[in-house]
C-alpha positions as CSV (number, residue, x, y, z in Angstrom):
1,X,21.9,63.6,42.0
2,X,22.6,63.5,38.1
3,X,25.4,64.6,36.4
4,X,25.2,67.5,34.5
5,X,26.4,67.9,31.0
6,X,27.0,70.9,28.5
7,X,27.3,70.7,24.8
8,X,29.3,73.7,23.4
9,X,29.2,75.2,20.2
10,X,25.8,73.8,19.0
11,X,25.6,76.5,16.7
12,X,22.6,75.2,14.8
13,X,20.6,73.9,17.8
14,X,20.6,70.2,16.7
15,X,22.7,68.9,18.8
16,X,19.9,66.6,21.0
17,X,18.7,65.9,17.7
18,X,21.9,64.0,16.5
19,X,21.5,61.2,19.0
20,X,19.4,59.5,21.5
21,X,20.6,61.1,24.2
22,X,17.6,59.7,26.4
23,X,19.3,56.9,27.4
24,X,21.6,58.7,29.8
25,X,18.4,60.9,30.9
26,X,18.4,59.4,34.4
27,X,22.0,60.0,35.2
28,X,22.7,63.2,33.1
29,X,21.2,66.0,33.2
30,X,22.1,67.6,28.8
31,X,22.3,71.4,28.3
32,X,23.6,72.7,24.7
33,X,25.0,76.2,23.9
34,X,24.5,77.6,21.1
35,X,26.4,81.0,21.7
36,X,30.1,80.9,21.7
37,X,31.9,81.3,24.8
38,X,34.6,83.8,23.9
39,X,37.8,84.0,26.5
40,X,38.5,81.9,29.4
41,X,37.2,83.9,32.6
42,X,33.7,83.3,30.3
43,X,34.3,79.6,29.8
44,X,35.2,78.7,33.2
45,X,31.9,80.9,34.6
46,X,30.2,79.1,32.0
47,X,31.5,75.5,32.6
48,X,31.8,76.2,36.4
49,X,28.0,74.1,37.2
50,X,29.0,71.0,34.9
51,X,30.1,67.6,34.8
52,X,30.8,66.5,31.9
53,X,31.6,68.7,28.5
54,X,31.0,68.1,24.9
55,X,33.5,70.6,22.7
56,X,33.1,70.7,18.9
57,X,36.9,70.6,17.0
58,X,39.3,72.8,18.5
59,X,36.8,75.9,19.1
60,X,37.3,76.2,22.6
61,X,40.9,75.5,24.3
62,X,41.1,73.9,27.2
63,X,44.6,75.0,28.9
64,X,45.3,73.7,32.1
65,X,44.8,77.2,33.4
66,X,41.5,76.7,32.6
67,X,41.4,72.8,33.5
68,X,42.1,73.9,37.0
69,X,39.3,76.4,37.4
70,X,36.8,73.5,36.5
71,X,36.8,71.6,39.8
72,X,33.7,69.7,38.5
73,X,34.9,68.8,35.6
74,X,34.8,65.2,35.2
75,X,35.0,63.9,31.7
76,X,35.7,66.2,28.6
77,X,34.5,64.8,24.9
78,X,36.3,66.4,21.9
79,X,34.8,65.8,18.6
80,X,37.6,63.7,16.7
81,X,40.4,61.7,17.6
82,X,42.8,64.9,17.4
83,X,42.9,68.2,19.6
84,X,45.8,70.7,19.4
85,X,43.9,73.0,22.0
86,X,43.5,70.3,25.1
87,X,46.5,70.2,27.7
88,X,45.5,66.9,28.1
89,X,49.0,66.9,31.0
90,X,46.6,69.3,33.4
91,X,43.4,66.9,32.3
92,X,45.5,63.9,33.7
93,X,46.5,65.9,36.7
94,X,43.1,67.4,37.9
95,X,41.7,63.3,37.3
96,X,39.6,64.7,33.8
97,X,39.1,61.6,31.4
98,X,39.4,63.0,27.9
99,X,37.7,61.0,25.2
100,X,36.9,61.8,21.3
101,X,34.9,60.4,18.6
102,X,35.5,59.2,14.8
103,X,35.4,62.0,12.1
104,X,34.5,61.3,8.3
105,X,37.5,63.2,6.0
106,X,34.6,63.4,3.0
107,X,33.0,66.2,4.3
108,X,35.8,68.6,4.1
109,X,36.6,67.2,0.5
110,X,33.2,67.8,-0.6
111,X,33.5,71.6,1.0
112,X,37.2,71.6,-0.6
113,X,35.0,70.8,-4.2
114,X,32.6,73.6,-3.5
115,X,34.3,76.4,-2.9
116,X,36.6,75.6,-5.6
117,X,33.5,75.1,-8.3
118,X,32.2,78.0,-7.2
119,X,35.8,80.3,-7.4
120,X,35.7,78.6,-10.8
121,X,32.4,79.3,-11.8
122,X,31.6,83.0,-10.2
123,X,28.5,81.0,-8.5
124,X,27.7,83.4,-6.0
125,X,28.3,86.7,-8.1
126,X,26.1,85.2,-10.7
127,X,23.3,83.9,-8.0
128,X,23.5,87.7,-6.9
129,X,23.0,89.4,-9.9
130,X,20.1,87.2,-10.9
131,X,18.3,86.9,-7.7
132,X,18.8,90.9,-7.8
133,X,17.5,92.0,-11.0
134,X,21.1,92.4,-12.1
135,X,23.1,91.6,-15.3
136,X,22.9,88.6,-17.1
137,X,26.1,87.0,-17.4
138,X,28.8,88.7,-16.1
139,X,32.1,86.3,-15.5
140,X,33.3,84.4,-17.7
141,X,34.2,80.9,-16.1
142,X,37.9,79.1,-15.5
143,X,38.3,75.5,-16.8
144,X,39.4,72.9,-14.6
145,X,39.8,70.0,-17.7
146,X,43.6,70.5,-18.7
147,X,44.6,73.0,-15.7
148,X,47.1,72.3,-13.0
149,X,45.8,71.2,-9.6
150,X,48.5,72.0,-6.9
151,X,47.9,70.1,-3.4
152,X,49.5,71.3,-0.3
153,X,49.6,67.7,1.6
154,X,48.7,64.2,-0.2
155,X,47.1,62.7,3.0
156,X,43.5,61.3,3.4
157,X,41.9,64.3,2.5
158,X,44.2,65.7,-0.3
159,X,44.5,62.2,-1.7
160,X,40.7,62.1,-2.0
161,X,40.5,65.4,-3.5
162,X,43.0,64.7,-5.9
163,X,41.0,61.9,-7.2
164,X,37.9,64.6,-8.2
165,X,40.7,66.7,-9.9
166,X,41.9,63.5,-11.7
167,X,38.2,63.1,-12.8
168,X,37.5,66.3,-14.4
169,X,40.2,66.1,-16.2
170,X,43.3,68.3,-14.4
171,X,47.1,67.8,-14.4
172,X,47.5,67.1,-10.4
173,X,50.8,67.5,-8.9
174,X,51.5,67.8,-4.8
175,X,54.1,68.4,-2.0
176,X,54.8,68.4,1.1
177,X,58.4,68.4,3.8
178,X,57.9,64.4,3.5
179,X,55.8,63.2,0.4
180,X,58.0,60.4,-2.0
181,X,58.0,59.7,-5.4
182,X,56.2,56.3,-4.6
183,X,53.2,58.1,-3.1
184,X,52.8,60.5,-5.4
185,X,52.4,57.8,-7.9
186,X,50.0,55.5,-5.6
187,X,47.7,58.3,-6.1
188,X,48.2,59.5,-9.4
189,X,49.3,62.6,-9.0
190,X,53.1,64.2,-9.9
191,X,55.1,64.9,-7.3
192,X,56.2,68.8,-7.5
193,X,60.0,69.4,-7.2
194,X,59.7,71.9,-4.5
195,X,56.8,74.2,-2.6
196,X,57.7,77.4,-4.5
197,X,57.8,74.9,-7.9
198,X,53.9,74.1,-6.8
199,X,52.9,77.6,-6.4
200,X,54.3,78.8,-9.5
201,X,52.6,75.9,-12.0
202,X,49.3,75.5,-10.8
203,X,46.1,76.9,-11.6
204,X,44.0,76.1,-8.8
205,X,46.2,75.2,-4.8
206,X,44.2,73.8,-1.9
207,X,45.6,72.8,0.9
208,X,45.8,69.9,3.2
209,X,48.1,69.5,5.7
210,X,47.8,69.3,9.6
211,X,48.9,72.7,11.3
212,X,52.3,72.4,13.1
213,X,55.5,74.0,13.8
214,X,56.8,73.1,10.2
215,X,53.7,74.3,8.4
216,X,52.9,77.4,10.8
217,X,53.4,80.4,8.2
218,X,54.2,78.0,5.2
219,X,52.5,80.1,2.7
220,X,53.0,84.0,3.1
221,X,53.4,86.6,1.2
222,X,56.5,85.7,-0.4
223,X,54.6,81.9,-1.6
224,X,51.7,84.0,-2.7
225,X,53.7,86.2,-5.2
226,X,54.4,83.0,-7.0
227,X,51.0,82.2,-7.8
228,X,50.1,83.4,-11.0
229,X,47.6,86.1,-11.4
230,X,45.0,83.8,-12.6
231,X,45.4,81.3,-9.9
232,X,42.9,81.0,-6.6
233,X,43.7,79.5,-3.8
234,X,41.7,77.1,-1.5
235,X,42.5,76.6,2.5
236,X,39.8,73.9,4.2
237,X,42.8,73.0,6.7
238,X,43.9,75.2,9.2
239,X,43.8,79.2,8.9
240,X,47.8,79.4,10.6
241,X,48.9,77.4,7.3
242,X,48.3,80.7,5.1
243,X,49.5,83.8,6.4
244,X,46.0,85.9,6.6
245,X,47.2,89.0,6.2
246,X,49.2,88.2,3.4
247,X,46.1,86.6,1.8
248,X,43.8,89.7,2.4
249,X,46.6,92.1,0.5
250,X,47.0,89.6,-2.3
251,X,43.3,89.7,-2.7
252,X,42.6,93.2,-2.5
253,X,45.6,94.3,-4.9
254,X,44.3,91.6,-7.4
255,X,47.9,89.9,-7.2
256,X,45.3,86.6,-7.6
257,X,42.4,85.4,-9.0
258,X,40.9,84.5,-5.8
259,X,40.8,82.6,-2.7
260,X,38.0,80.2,-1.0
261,X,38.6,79.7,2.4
262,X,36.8,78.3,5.3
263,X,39.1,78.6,8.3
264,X,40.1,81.9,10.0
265,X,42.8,82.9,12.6
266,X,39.7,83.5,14.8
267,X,36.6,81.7,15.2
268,X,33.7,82.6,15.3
269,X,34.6,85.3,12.7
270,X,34.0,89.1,14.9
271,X,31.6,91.3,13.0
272,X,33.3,93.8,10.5
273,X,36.4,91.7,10.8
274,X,38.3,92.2,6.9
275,X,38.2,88.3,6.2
276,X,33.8,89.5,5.6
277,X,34.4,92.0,3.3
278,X,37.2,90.9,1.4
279,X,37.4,91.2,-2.9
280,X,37.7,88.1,-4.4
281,X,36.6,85.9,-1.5
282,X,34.4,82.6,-1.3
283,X,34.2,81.9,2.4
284,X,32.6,79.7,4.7
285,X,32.1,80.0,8.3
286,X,34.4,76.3,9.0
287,X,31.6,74.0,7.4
288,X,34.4,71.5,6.5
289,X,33.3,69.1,9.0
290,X,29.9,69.9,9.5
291,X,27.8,67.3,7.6
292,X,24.7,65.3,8.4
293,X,27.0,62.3,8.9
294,X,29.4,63.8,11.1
295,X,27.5,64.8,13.6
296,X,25.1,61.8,13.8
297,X,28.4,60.3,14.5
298,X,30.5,63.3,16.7
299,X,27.5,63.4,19.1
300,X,26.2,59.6,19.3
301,X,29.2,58.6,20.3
302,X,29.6,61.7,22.5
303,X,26.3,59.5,24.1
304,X,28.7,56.6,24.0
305,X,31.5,58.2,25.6
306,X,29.8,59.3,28.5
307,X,28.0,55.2,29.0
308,X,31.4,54.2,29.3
309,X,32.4,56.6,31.7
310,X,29.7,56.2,33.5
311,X,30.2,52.7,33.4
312,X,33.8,52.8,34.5
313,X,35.3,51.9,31.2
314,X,36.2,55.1,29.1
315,X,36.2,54.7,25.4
316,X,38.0,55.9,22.7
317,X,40.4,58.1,25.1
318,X,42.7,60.6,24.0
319,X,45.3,61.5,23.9
């Protein structure tokens, strides 16, 4: 009897298209999701028939509450080496071999870039007005040449997107609890005295760090008061790092220029939740990772994950 194998999250439908997934055909049976399953009693009667499970980031927590109502479960694939949402203690326990994949950090600069371009530029408002018959003309762009860029984090991402900023021409200065001097300088980049100094000087702030007990919260209201009005604010990270209620009364009081943001406190996004309707608001439904080359990658060596397994030598194993 094969195994039987679900792919979660394959929002798009292309997740069979992504890799040769034929040549596990005769021992795996592949079934891909493309609806979100909201809430664990609906994952585990979801999951409850299956093997083997692909999940896509951290979309779909696997606590070992729900670990243990998976008796099937044999082998659980996380796109990435990383995942905050995996008790991978109760995965250990319950005999579940938990394996991951690489993941390319230019995608989520790239997105970083976009959203920020078009804050800059009023892209979609102008696209709108056009395609609509509507005014022609109607914002007047910010420069980036000469204008501070403030990063929140200077690792592989921010570093990369500091080198973009460096090219068109912007100041770039960054911080973080544990960035030096000498990094800063490795890169390029100043390094800012102090979080609130950061906020306070820059023109445009993205952000870039990894979500943790230290960075839970780390901008809120009180960090977004010191941004000047003209500033706008980009978060491609993690949705916990900003406080979202904060952002969504900075934004609808005009307190800044505006915000681009592809991360939310909950994902998918509900219908009619504020975050859709907000002023002054670029936002993406968490396209930071999804790219062409990511996903040949996330699920071809999802394929080679489960060969391993199969095989009785798990690769690439996590945590």
């Amino acid at each position: 009897m094969r195994l039987r194998c679900v792919v979660l999250d394959d929002f798009q439908g292309v997740a069979t298209r992504f890799a040769d997934w034929s040549v596990i055909e005769e021992q795996v049976e592949v079934v891909a999701l493309r609806e979100h399953l909201d809430g664990e009693d609906a994952v585990a009667a979801a999951l409850a028939e299956y093997d083997i499970v692909v999940t896509l980031r951290e979309r779909v927590p696997f606590p070992g509450s729900l670990i243990a109502r998976l008796p099937r479960l044999k082998l659980l694939i996380a796109s990435g080496m990383r995942n905050s949402v995996i008790d991978y203690a109760a995965a250990e326990a319950h005999g579940v071999t938990v394996c991951g994949t690489a993941s390319s950090s230019t995608p989520p600069v790239e997105l970083t870039w976009a959203l920020l371009l078009g804050l800059a530029r009023g892209i979609v408002q102008e696209n709108d007005a056009l395609r609509g018959d509507g005014p022609w003309q109607s914002t007047v762009g910010a420069d980036l040449h000469g204008r501070r860029l403030g990063l929140l984090g200077l690792g592989k991402i921010g570093s990369r997107v500091a080198q973009v900023g460096l090219a068109f021409g912007m100041r770039v200065s960054a911080w973080s609890q544990n960035l030096t001097k000498e990094r800063a300088a490795e890169v390029g980049v100043e390094l800012a005295g102090s979080k609130e100094e950061l906020l306070r000087d820059s023109d445009f702030v993205s952000v870039h760090l990894a979500l943790g007990d230290r960075t839970r919260g780390l901008v809120g209201a009180a960090e977004l008061a010191l941004l000047k009005p003209t500033a706008y604010l980009v978060n491609t990270s993690r949705a916990a790092i900003v406080d979202q209620d904060a952002l969504l009364a900075a934004l609808h009081e005009g307190r800044i220029a505006g915000a681009g943001v592809d991360v939310f406190d909950i994902e998918p996004l509900p219908a009619g939740h504020p975050m859709r309707t907000a002023p002054r608001l670029l936002a993406t439904p968490h396209l930071g990772y999804v790219s062409h080359a990511n996903y040949t990658t996330y699920y071809g060596q999802a394929v080679e994950d489960i060969q391993a397994y199969l095989a009785g030598s798990p690769v690439r194993r996590l945590p």
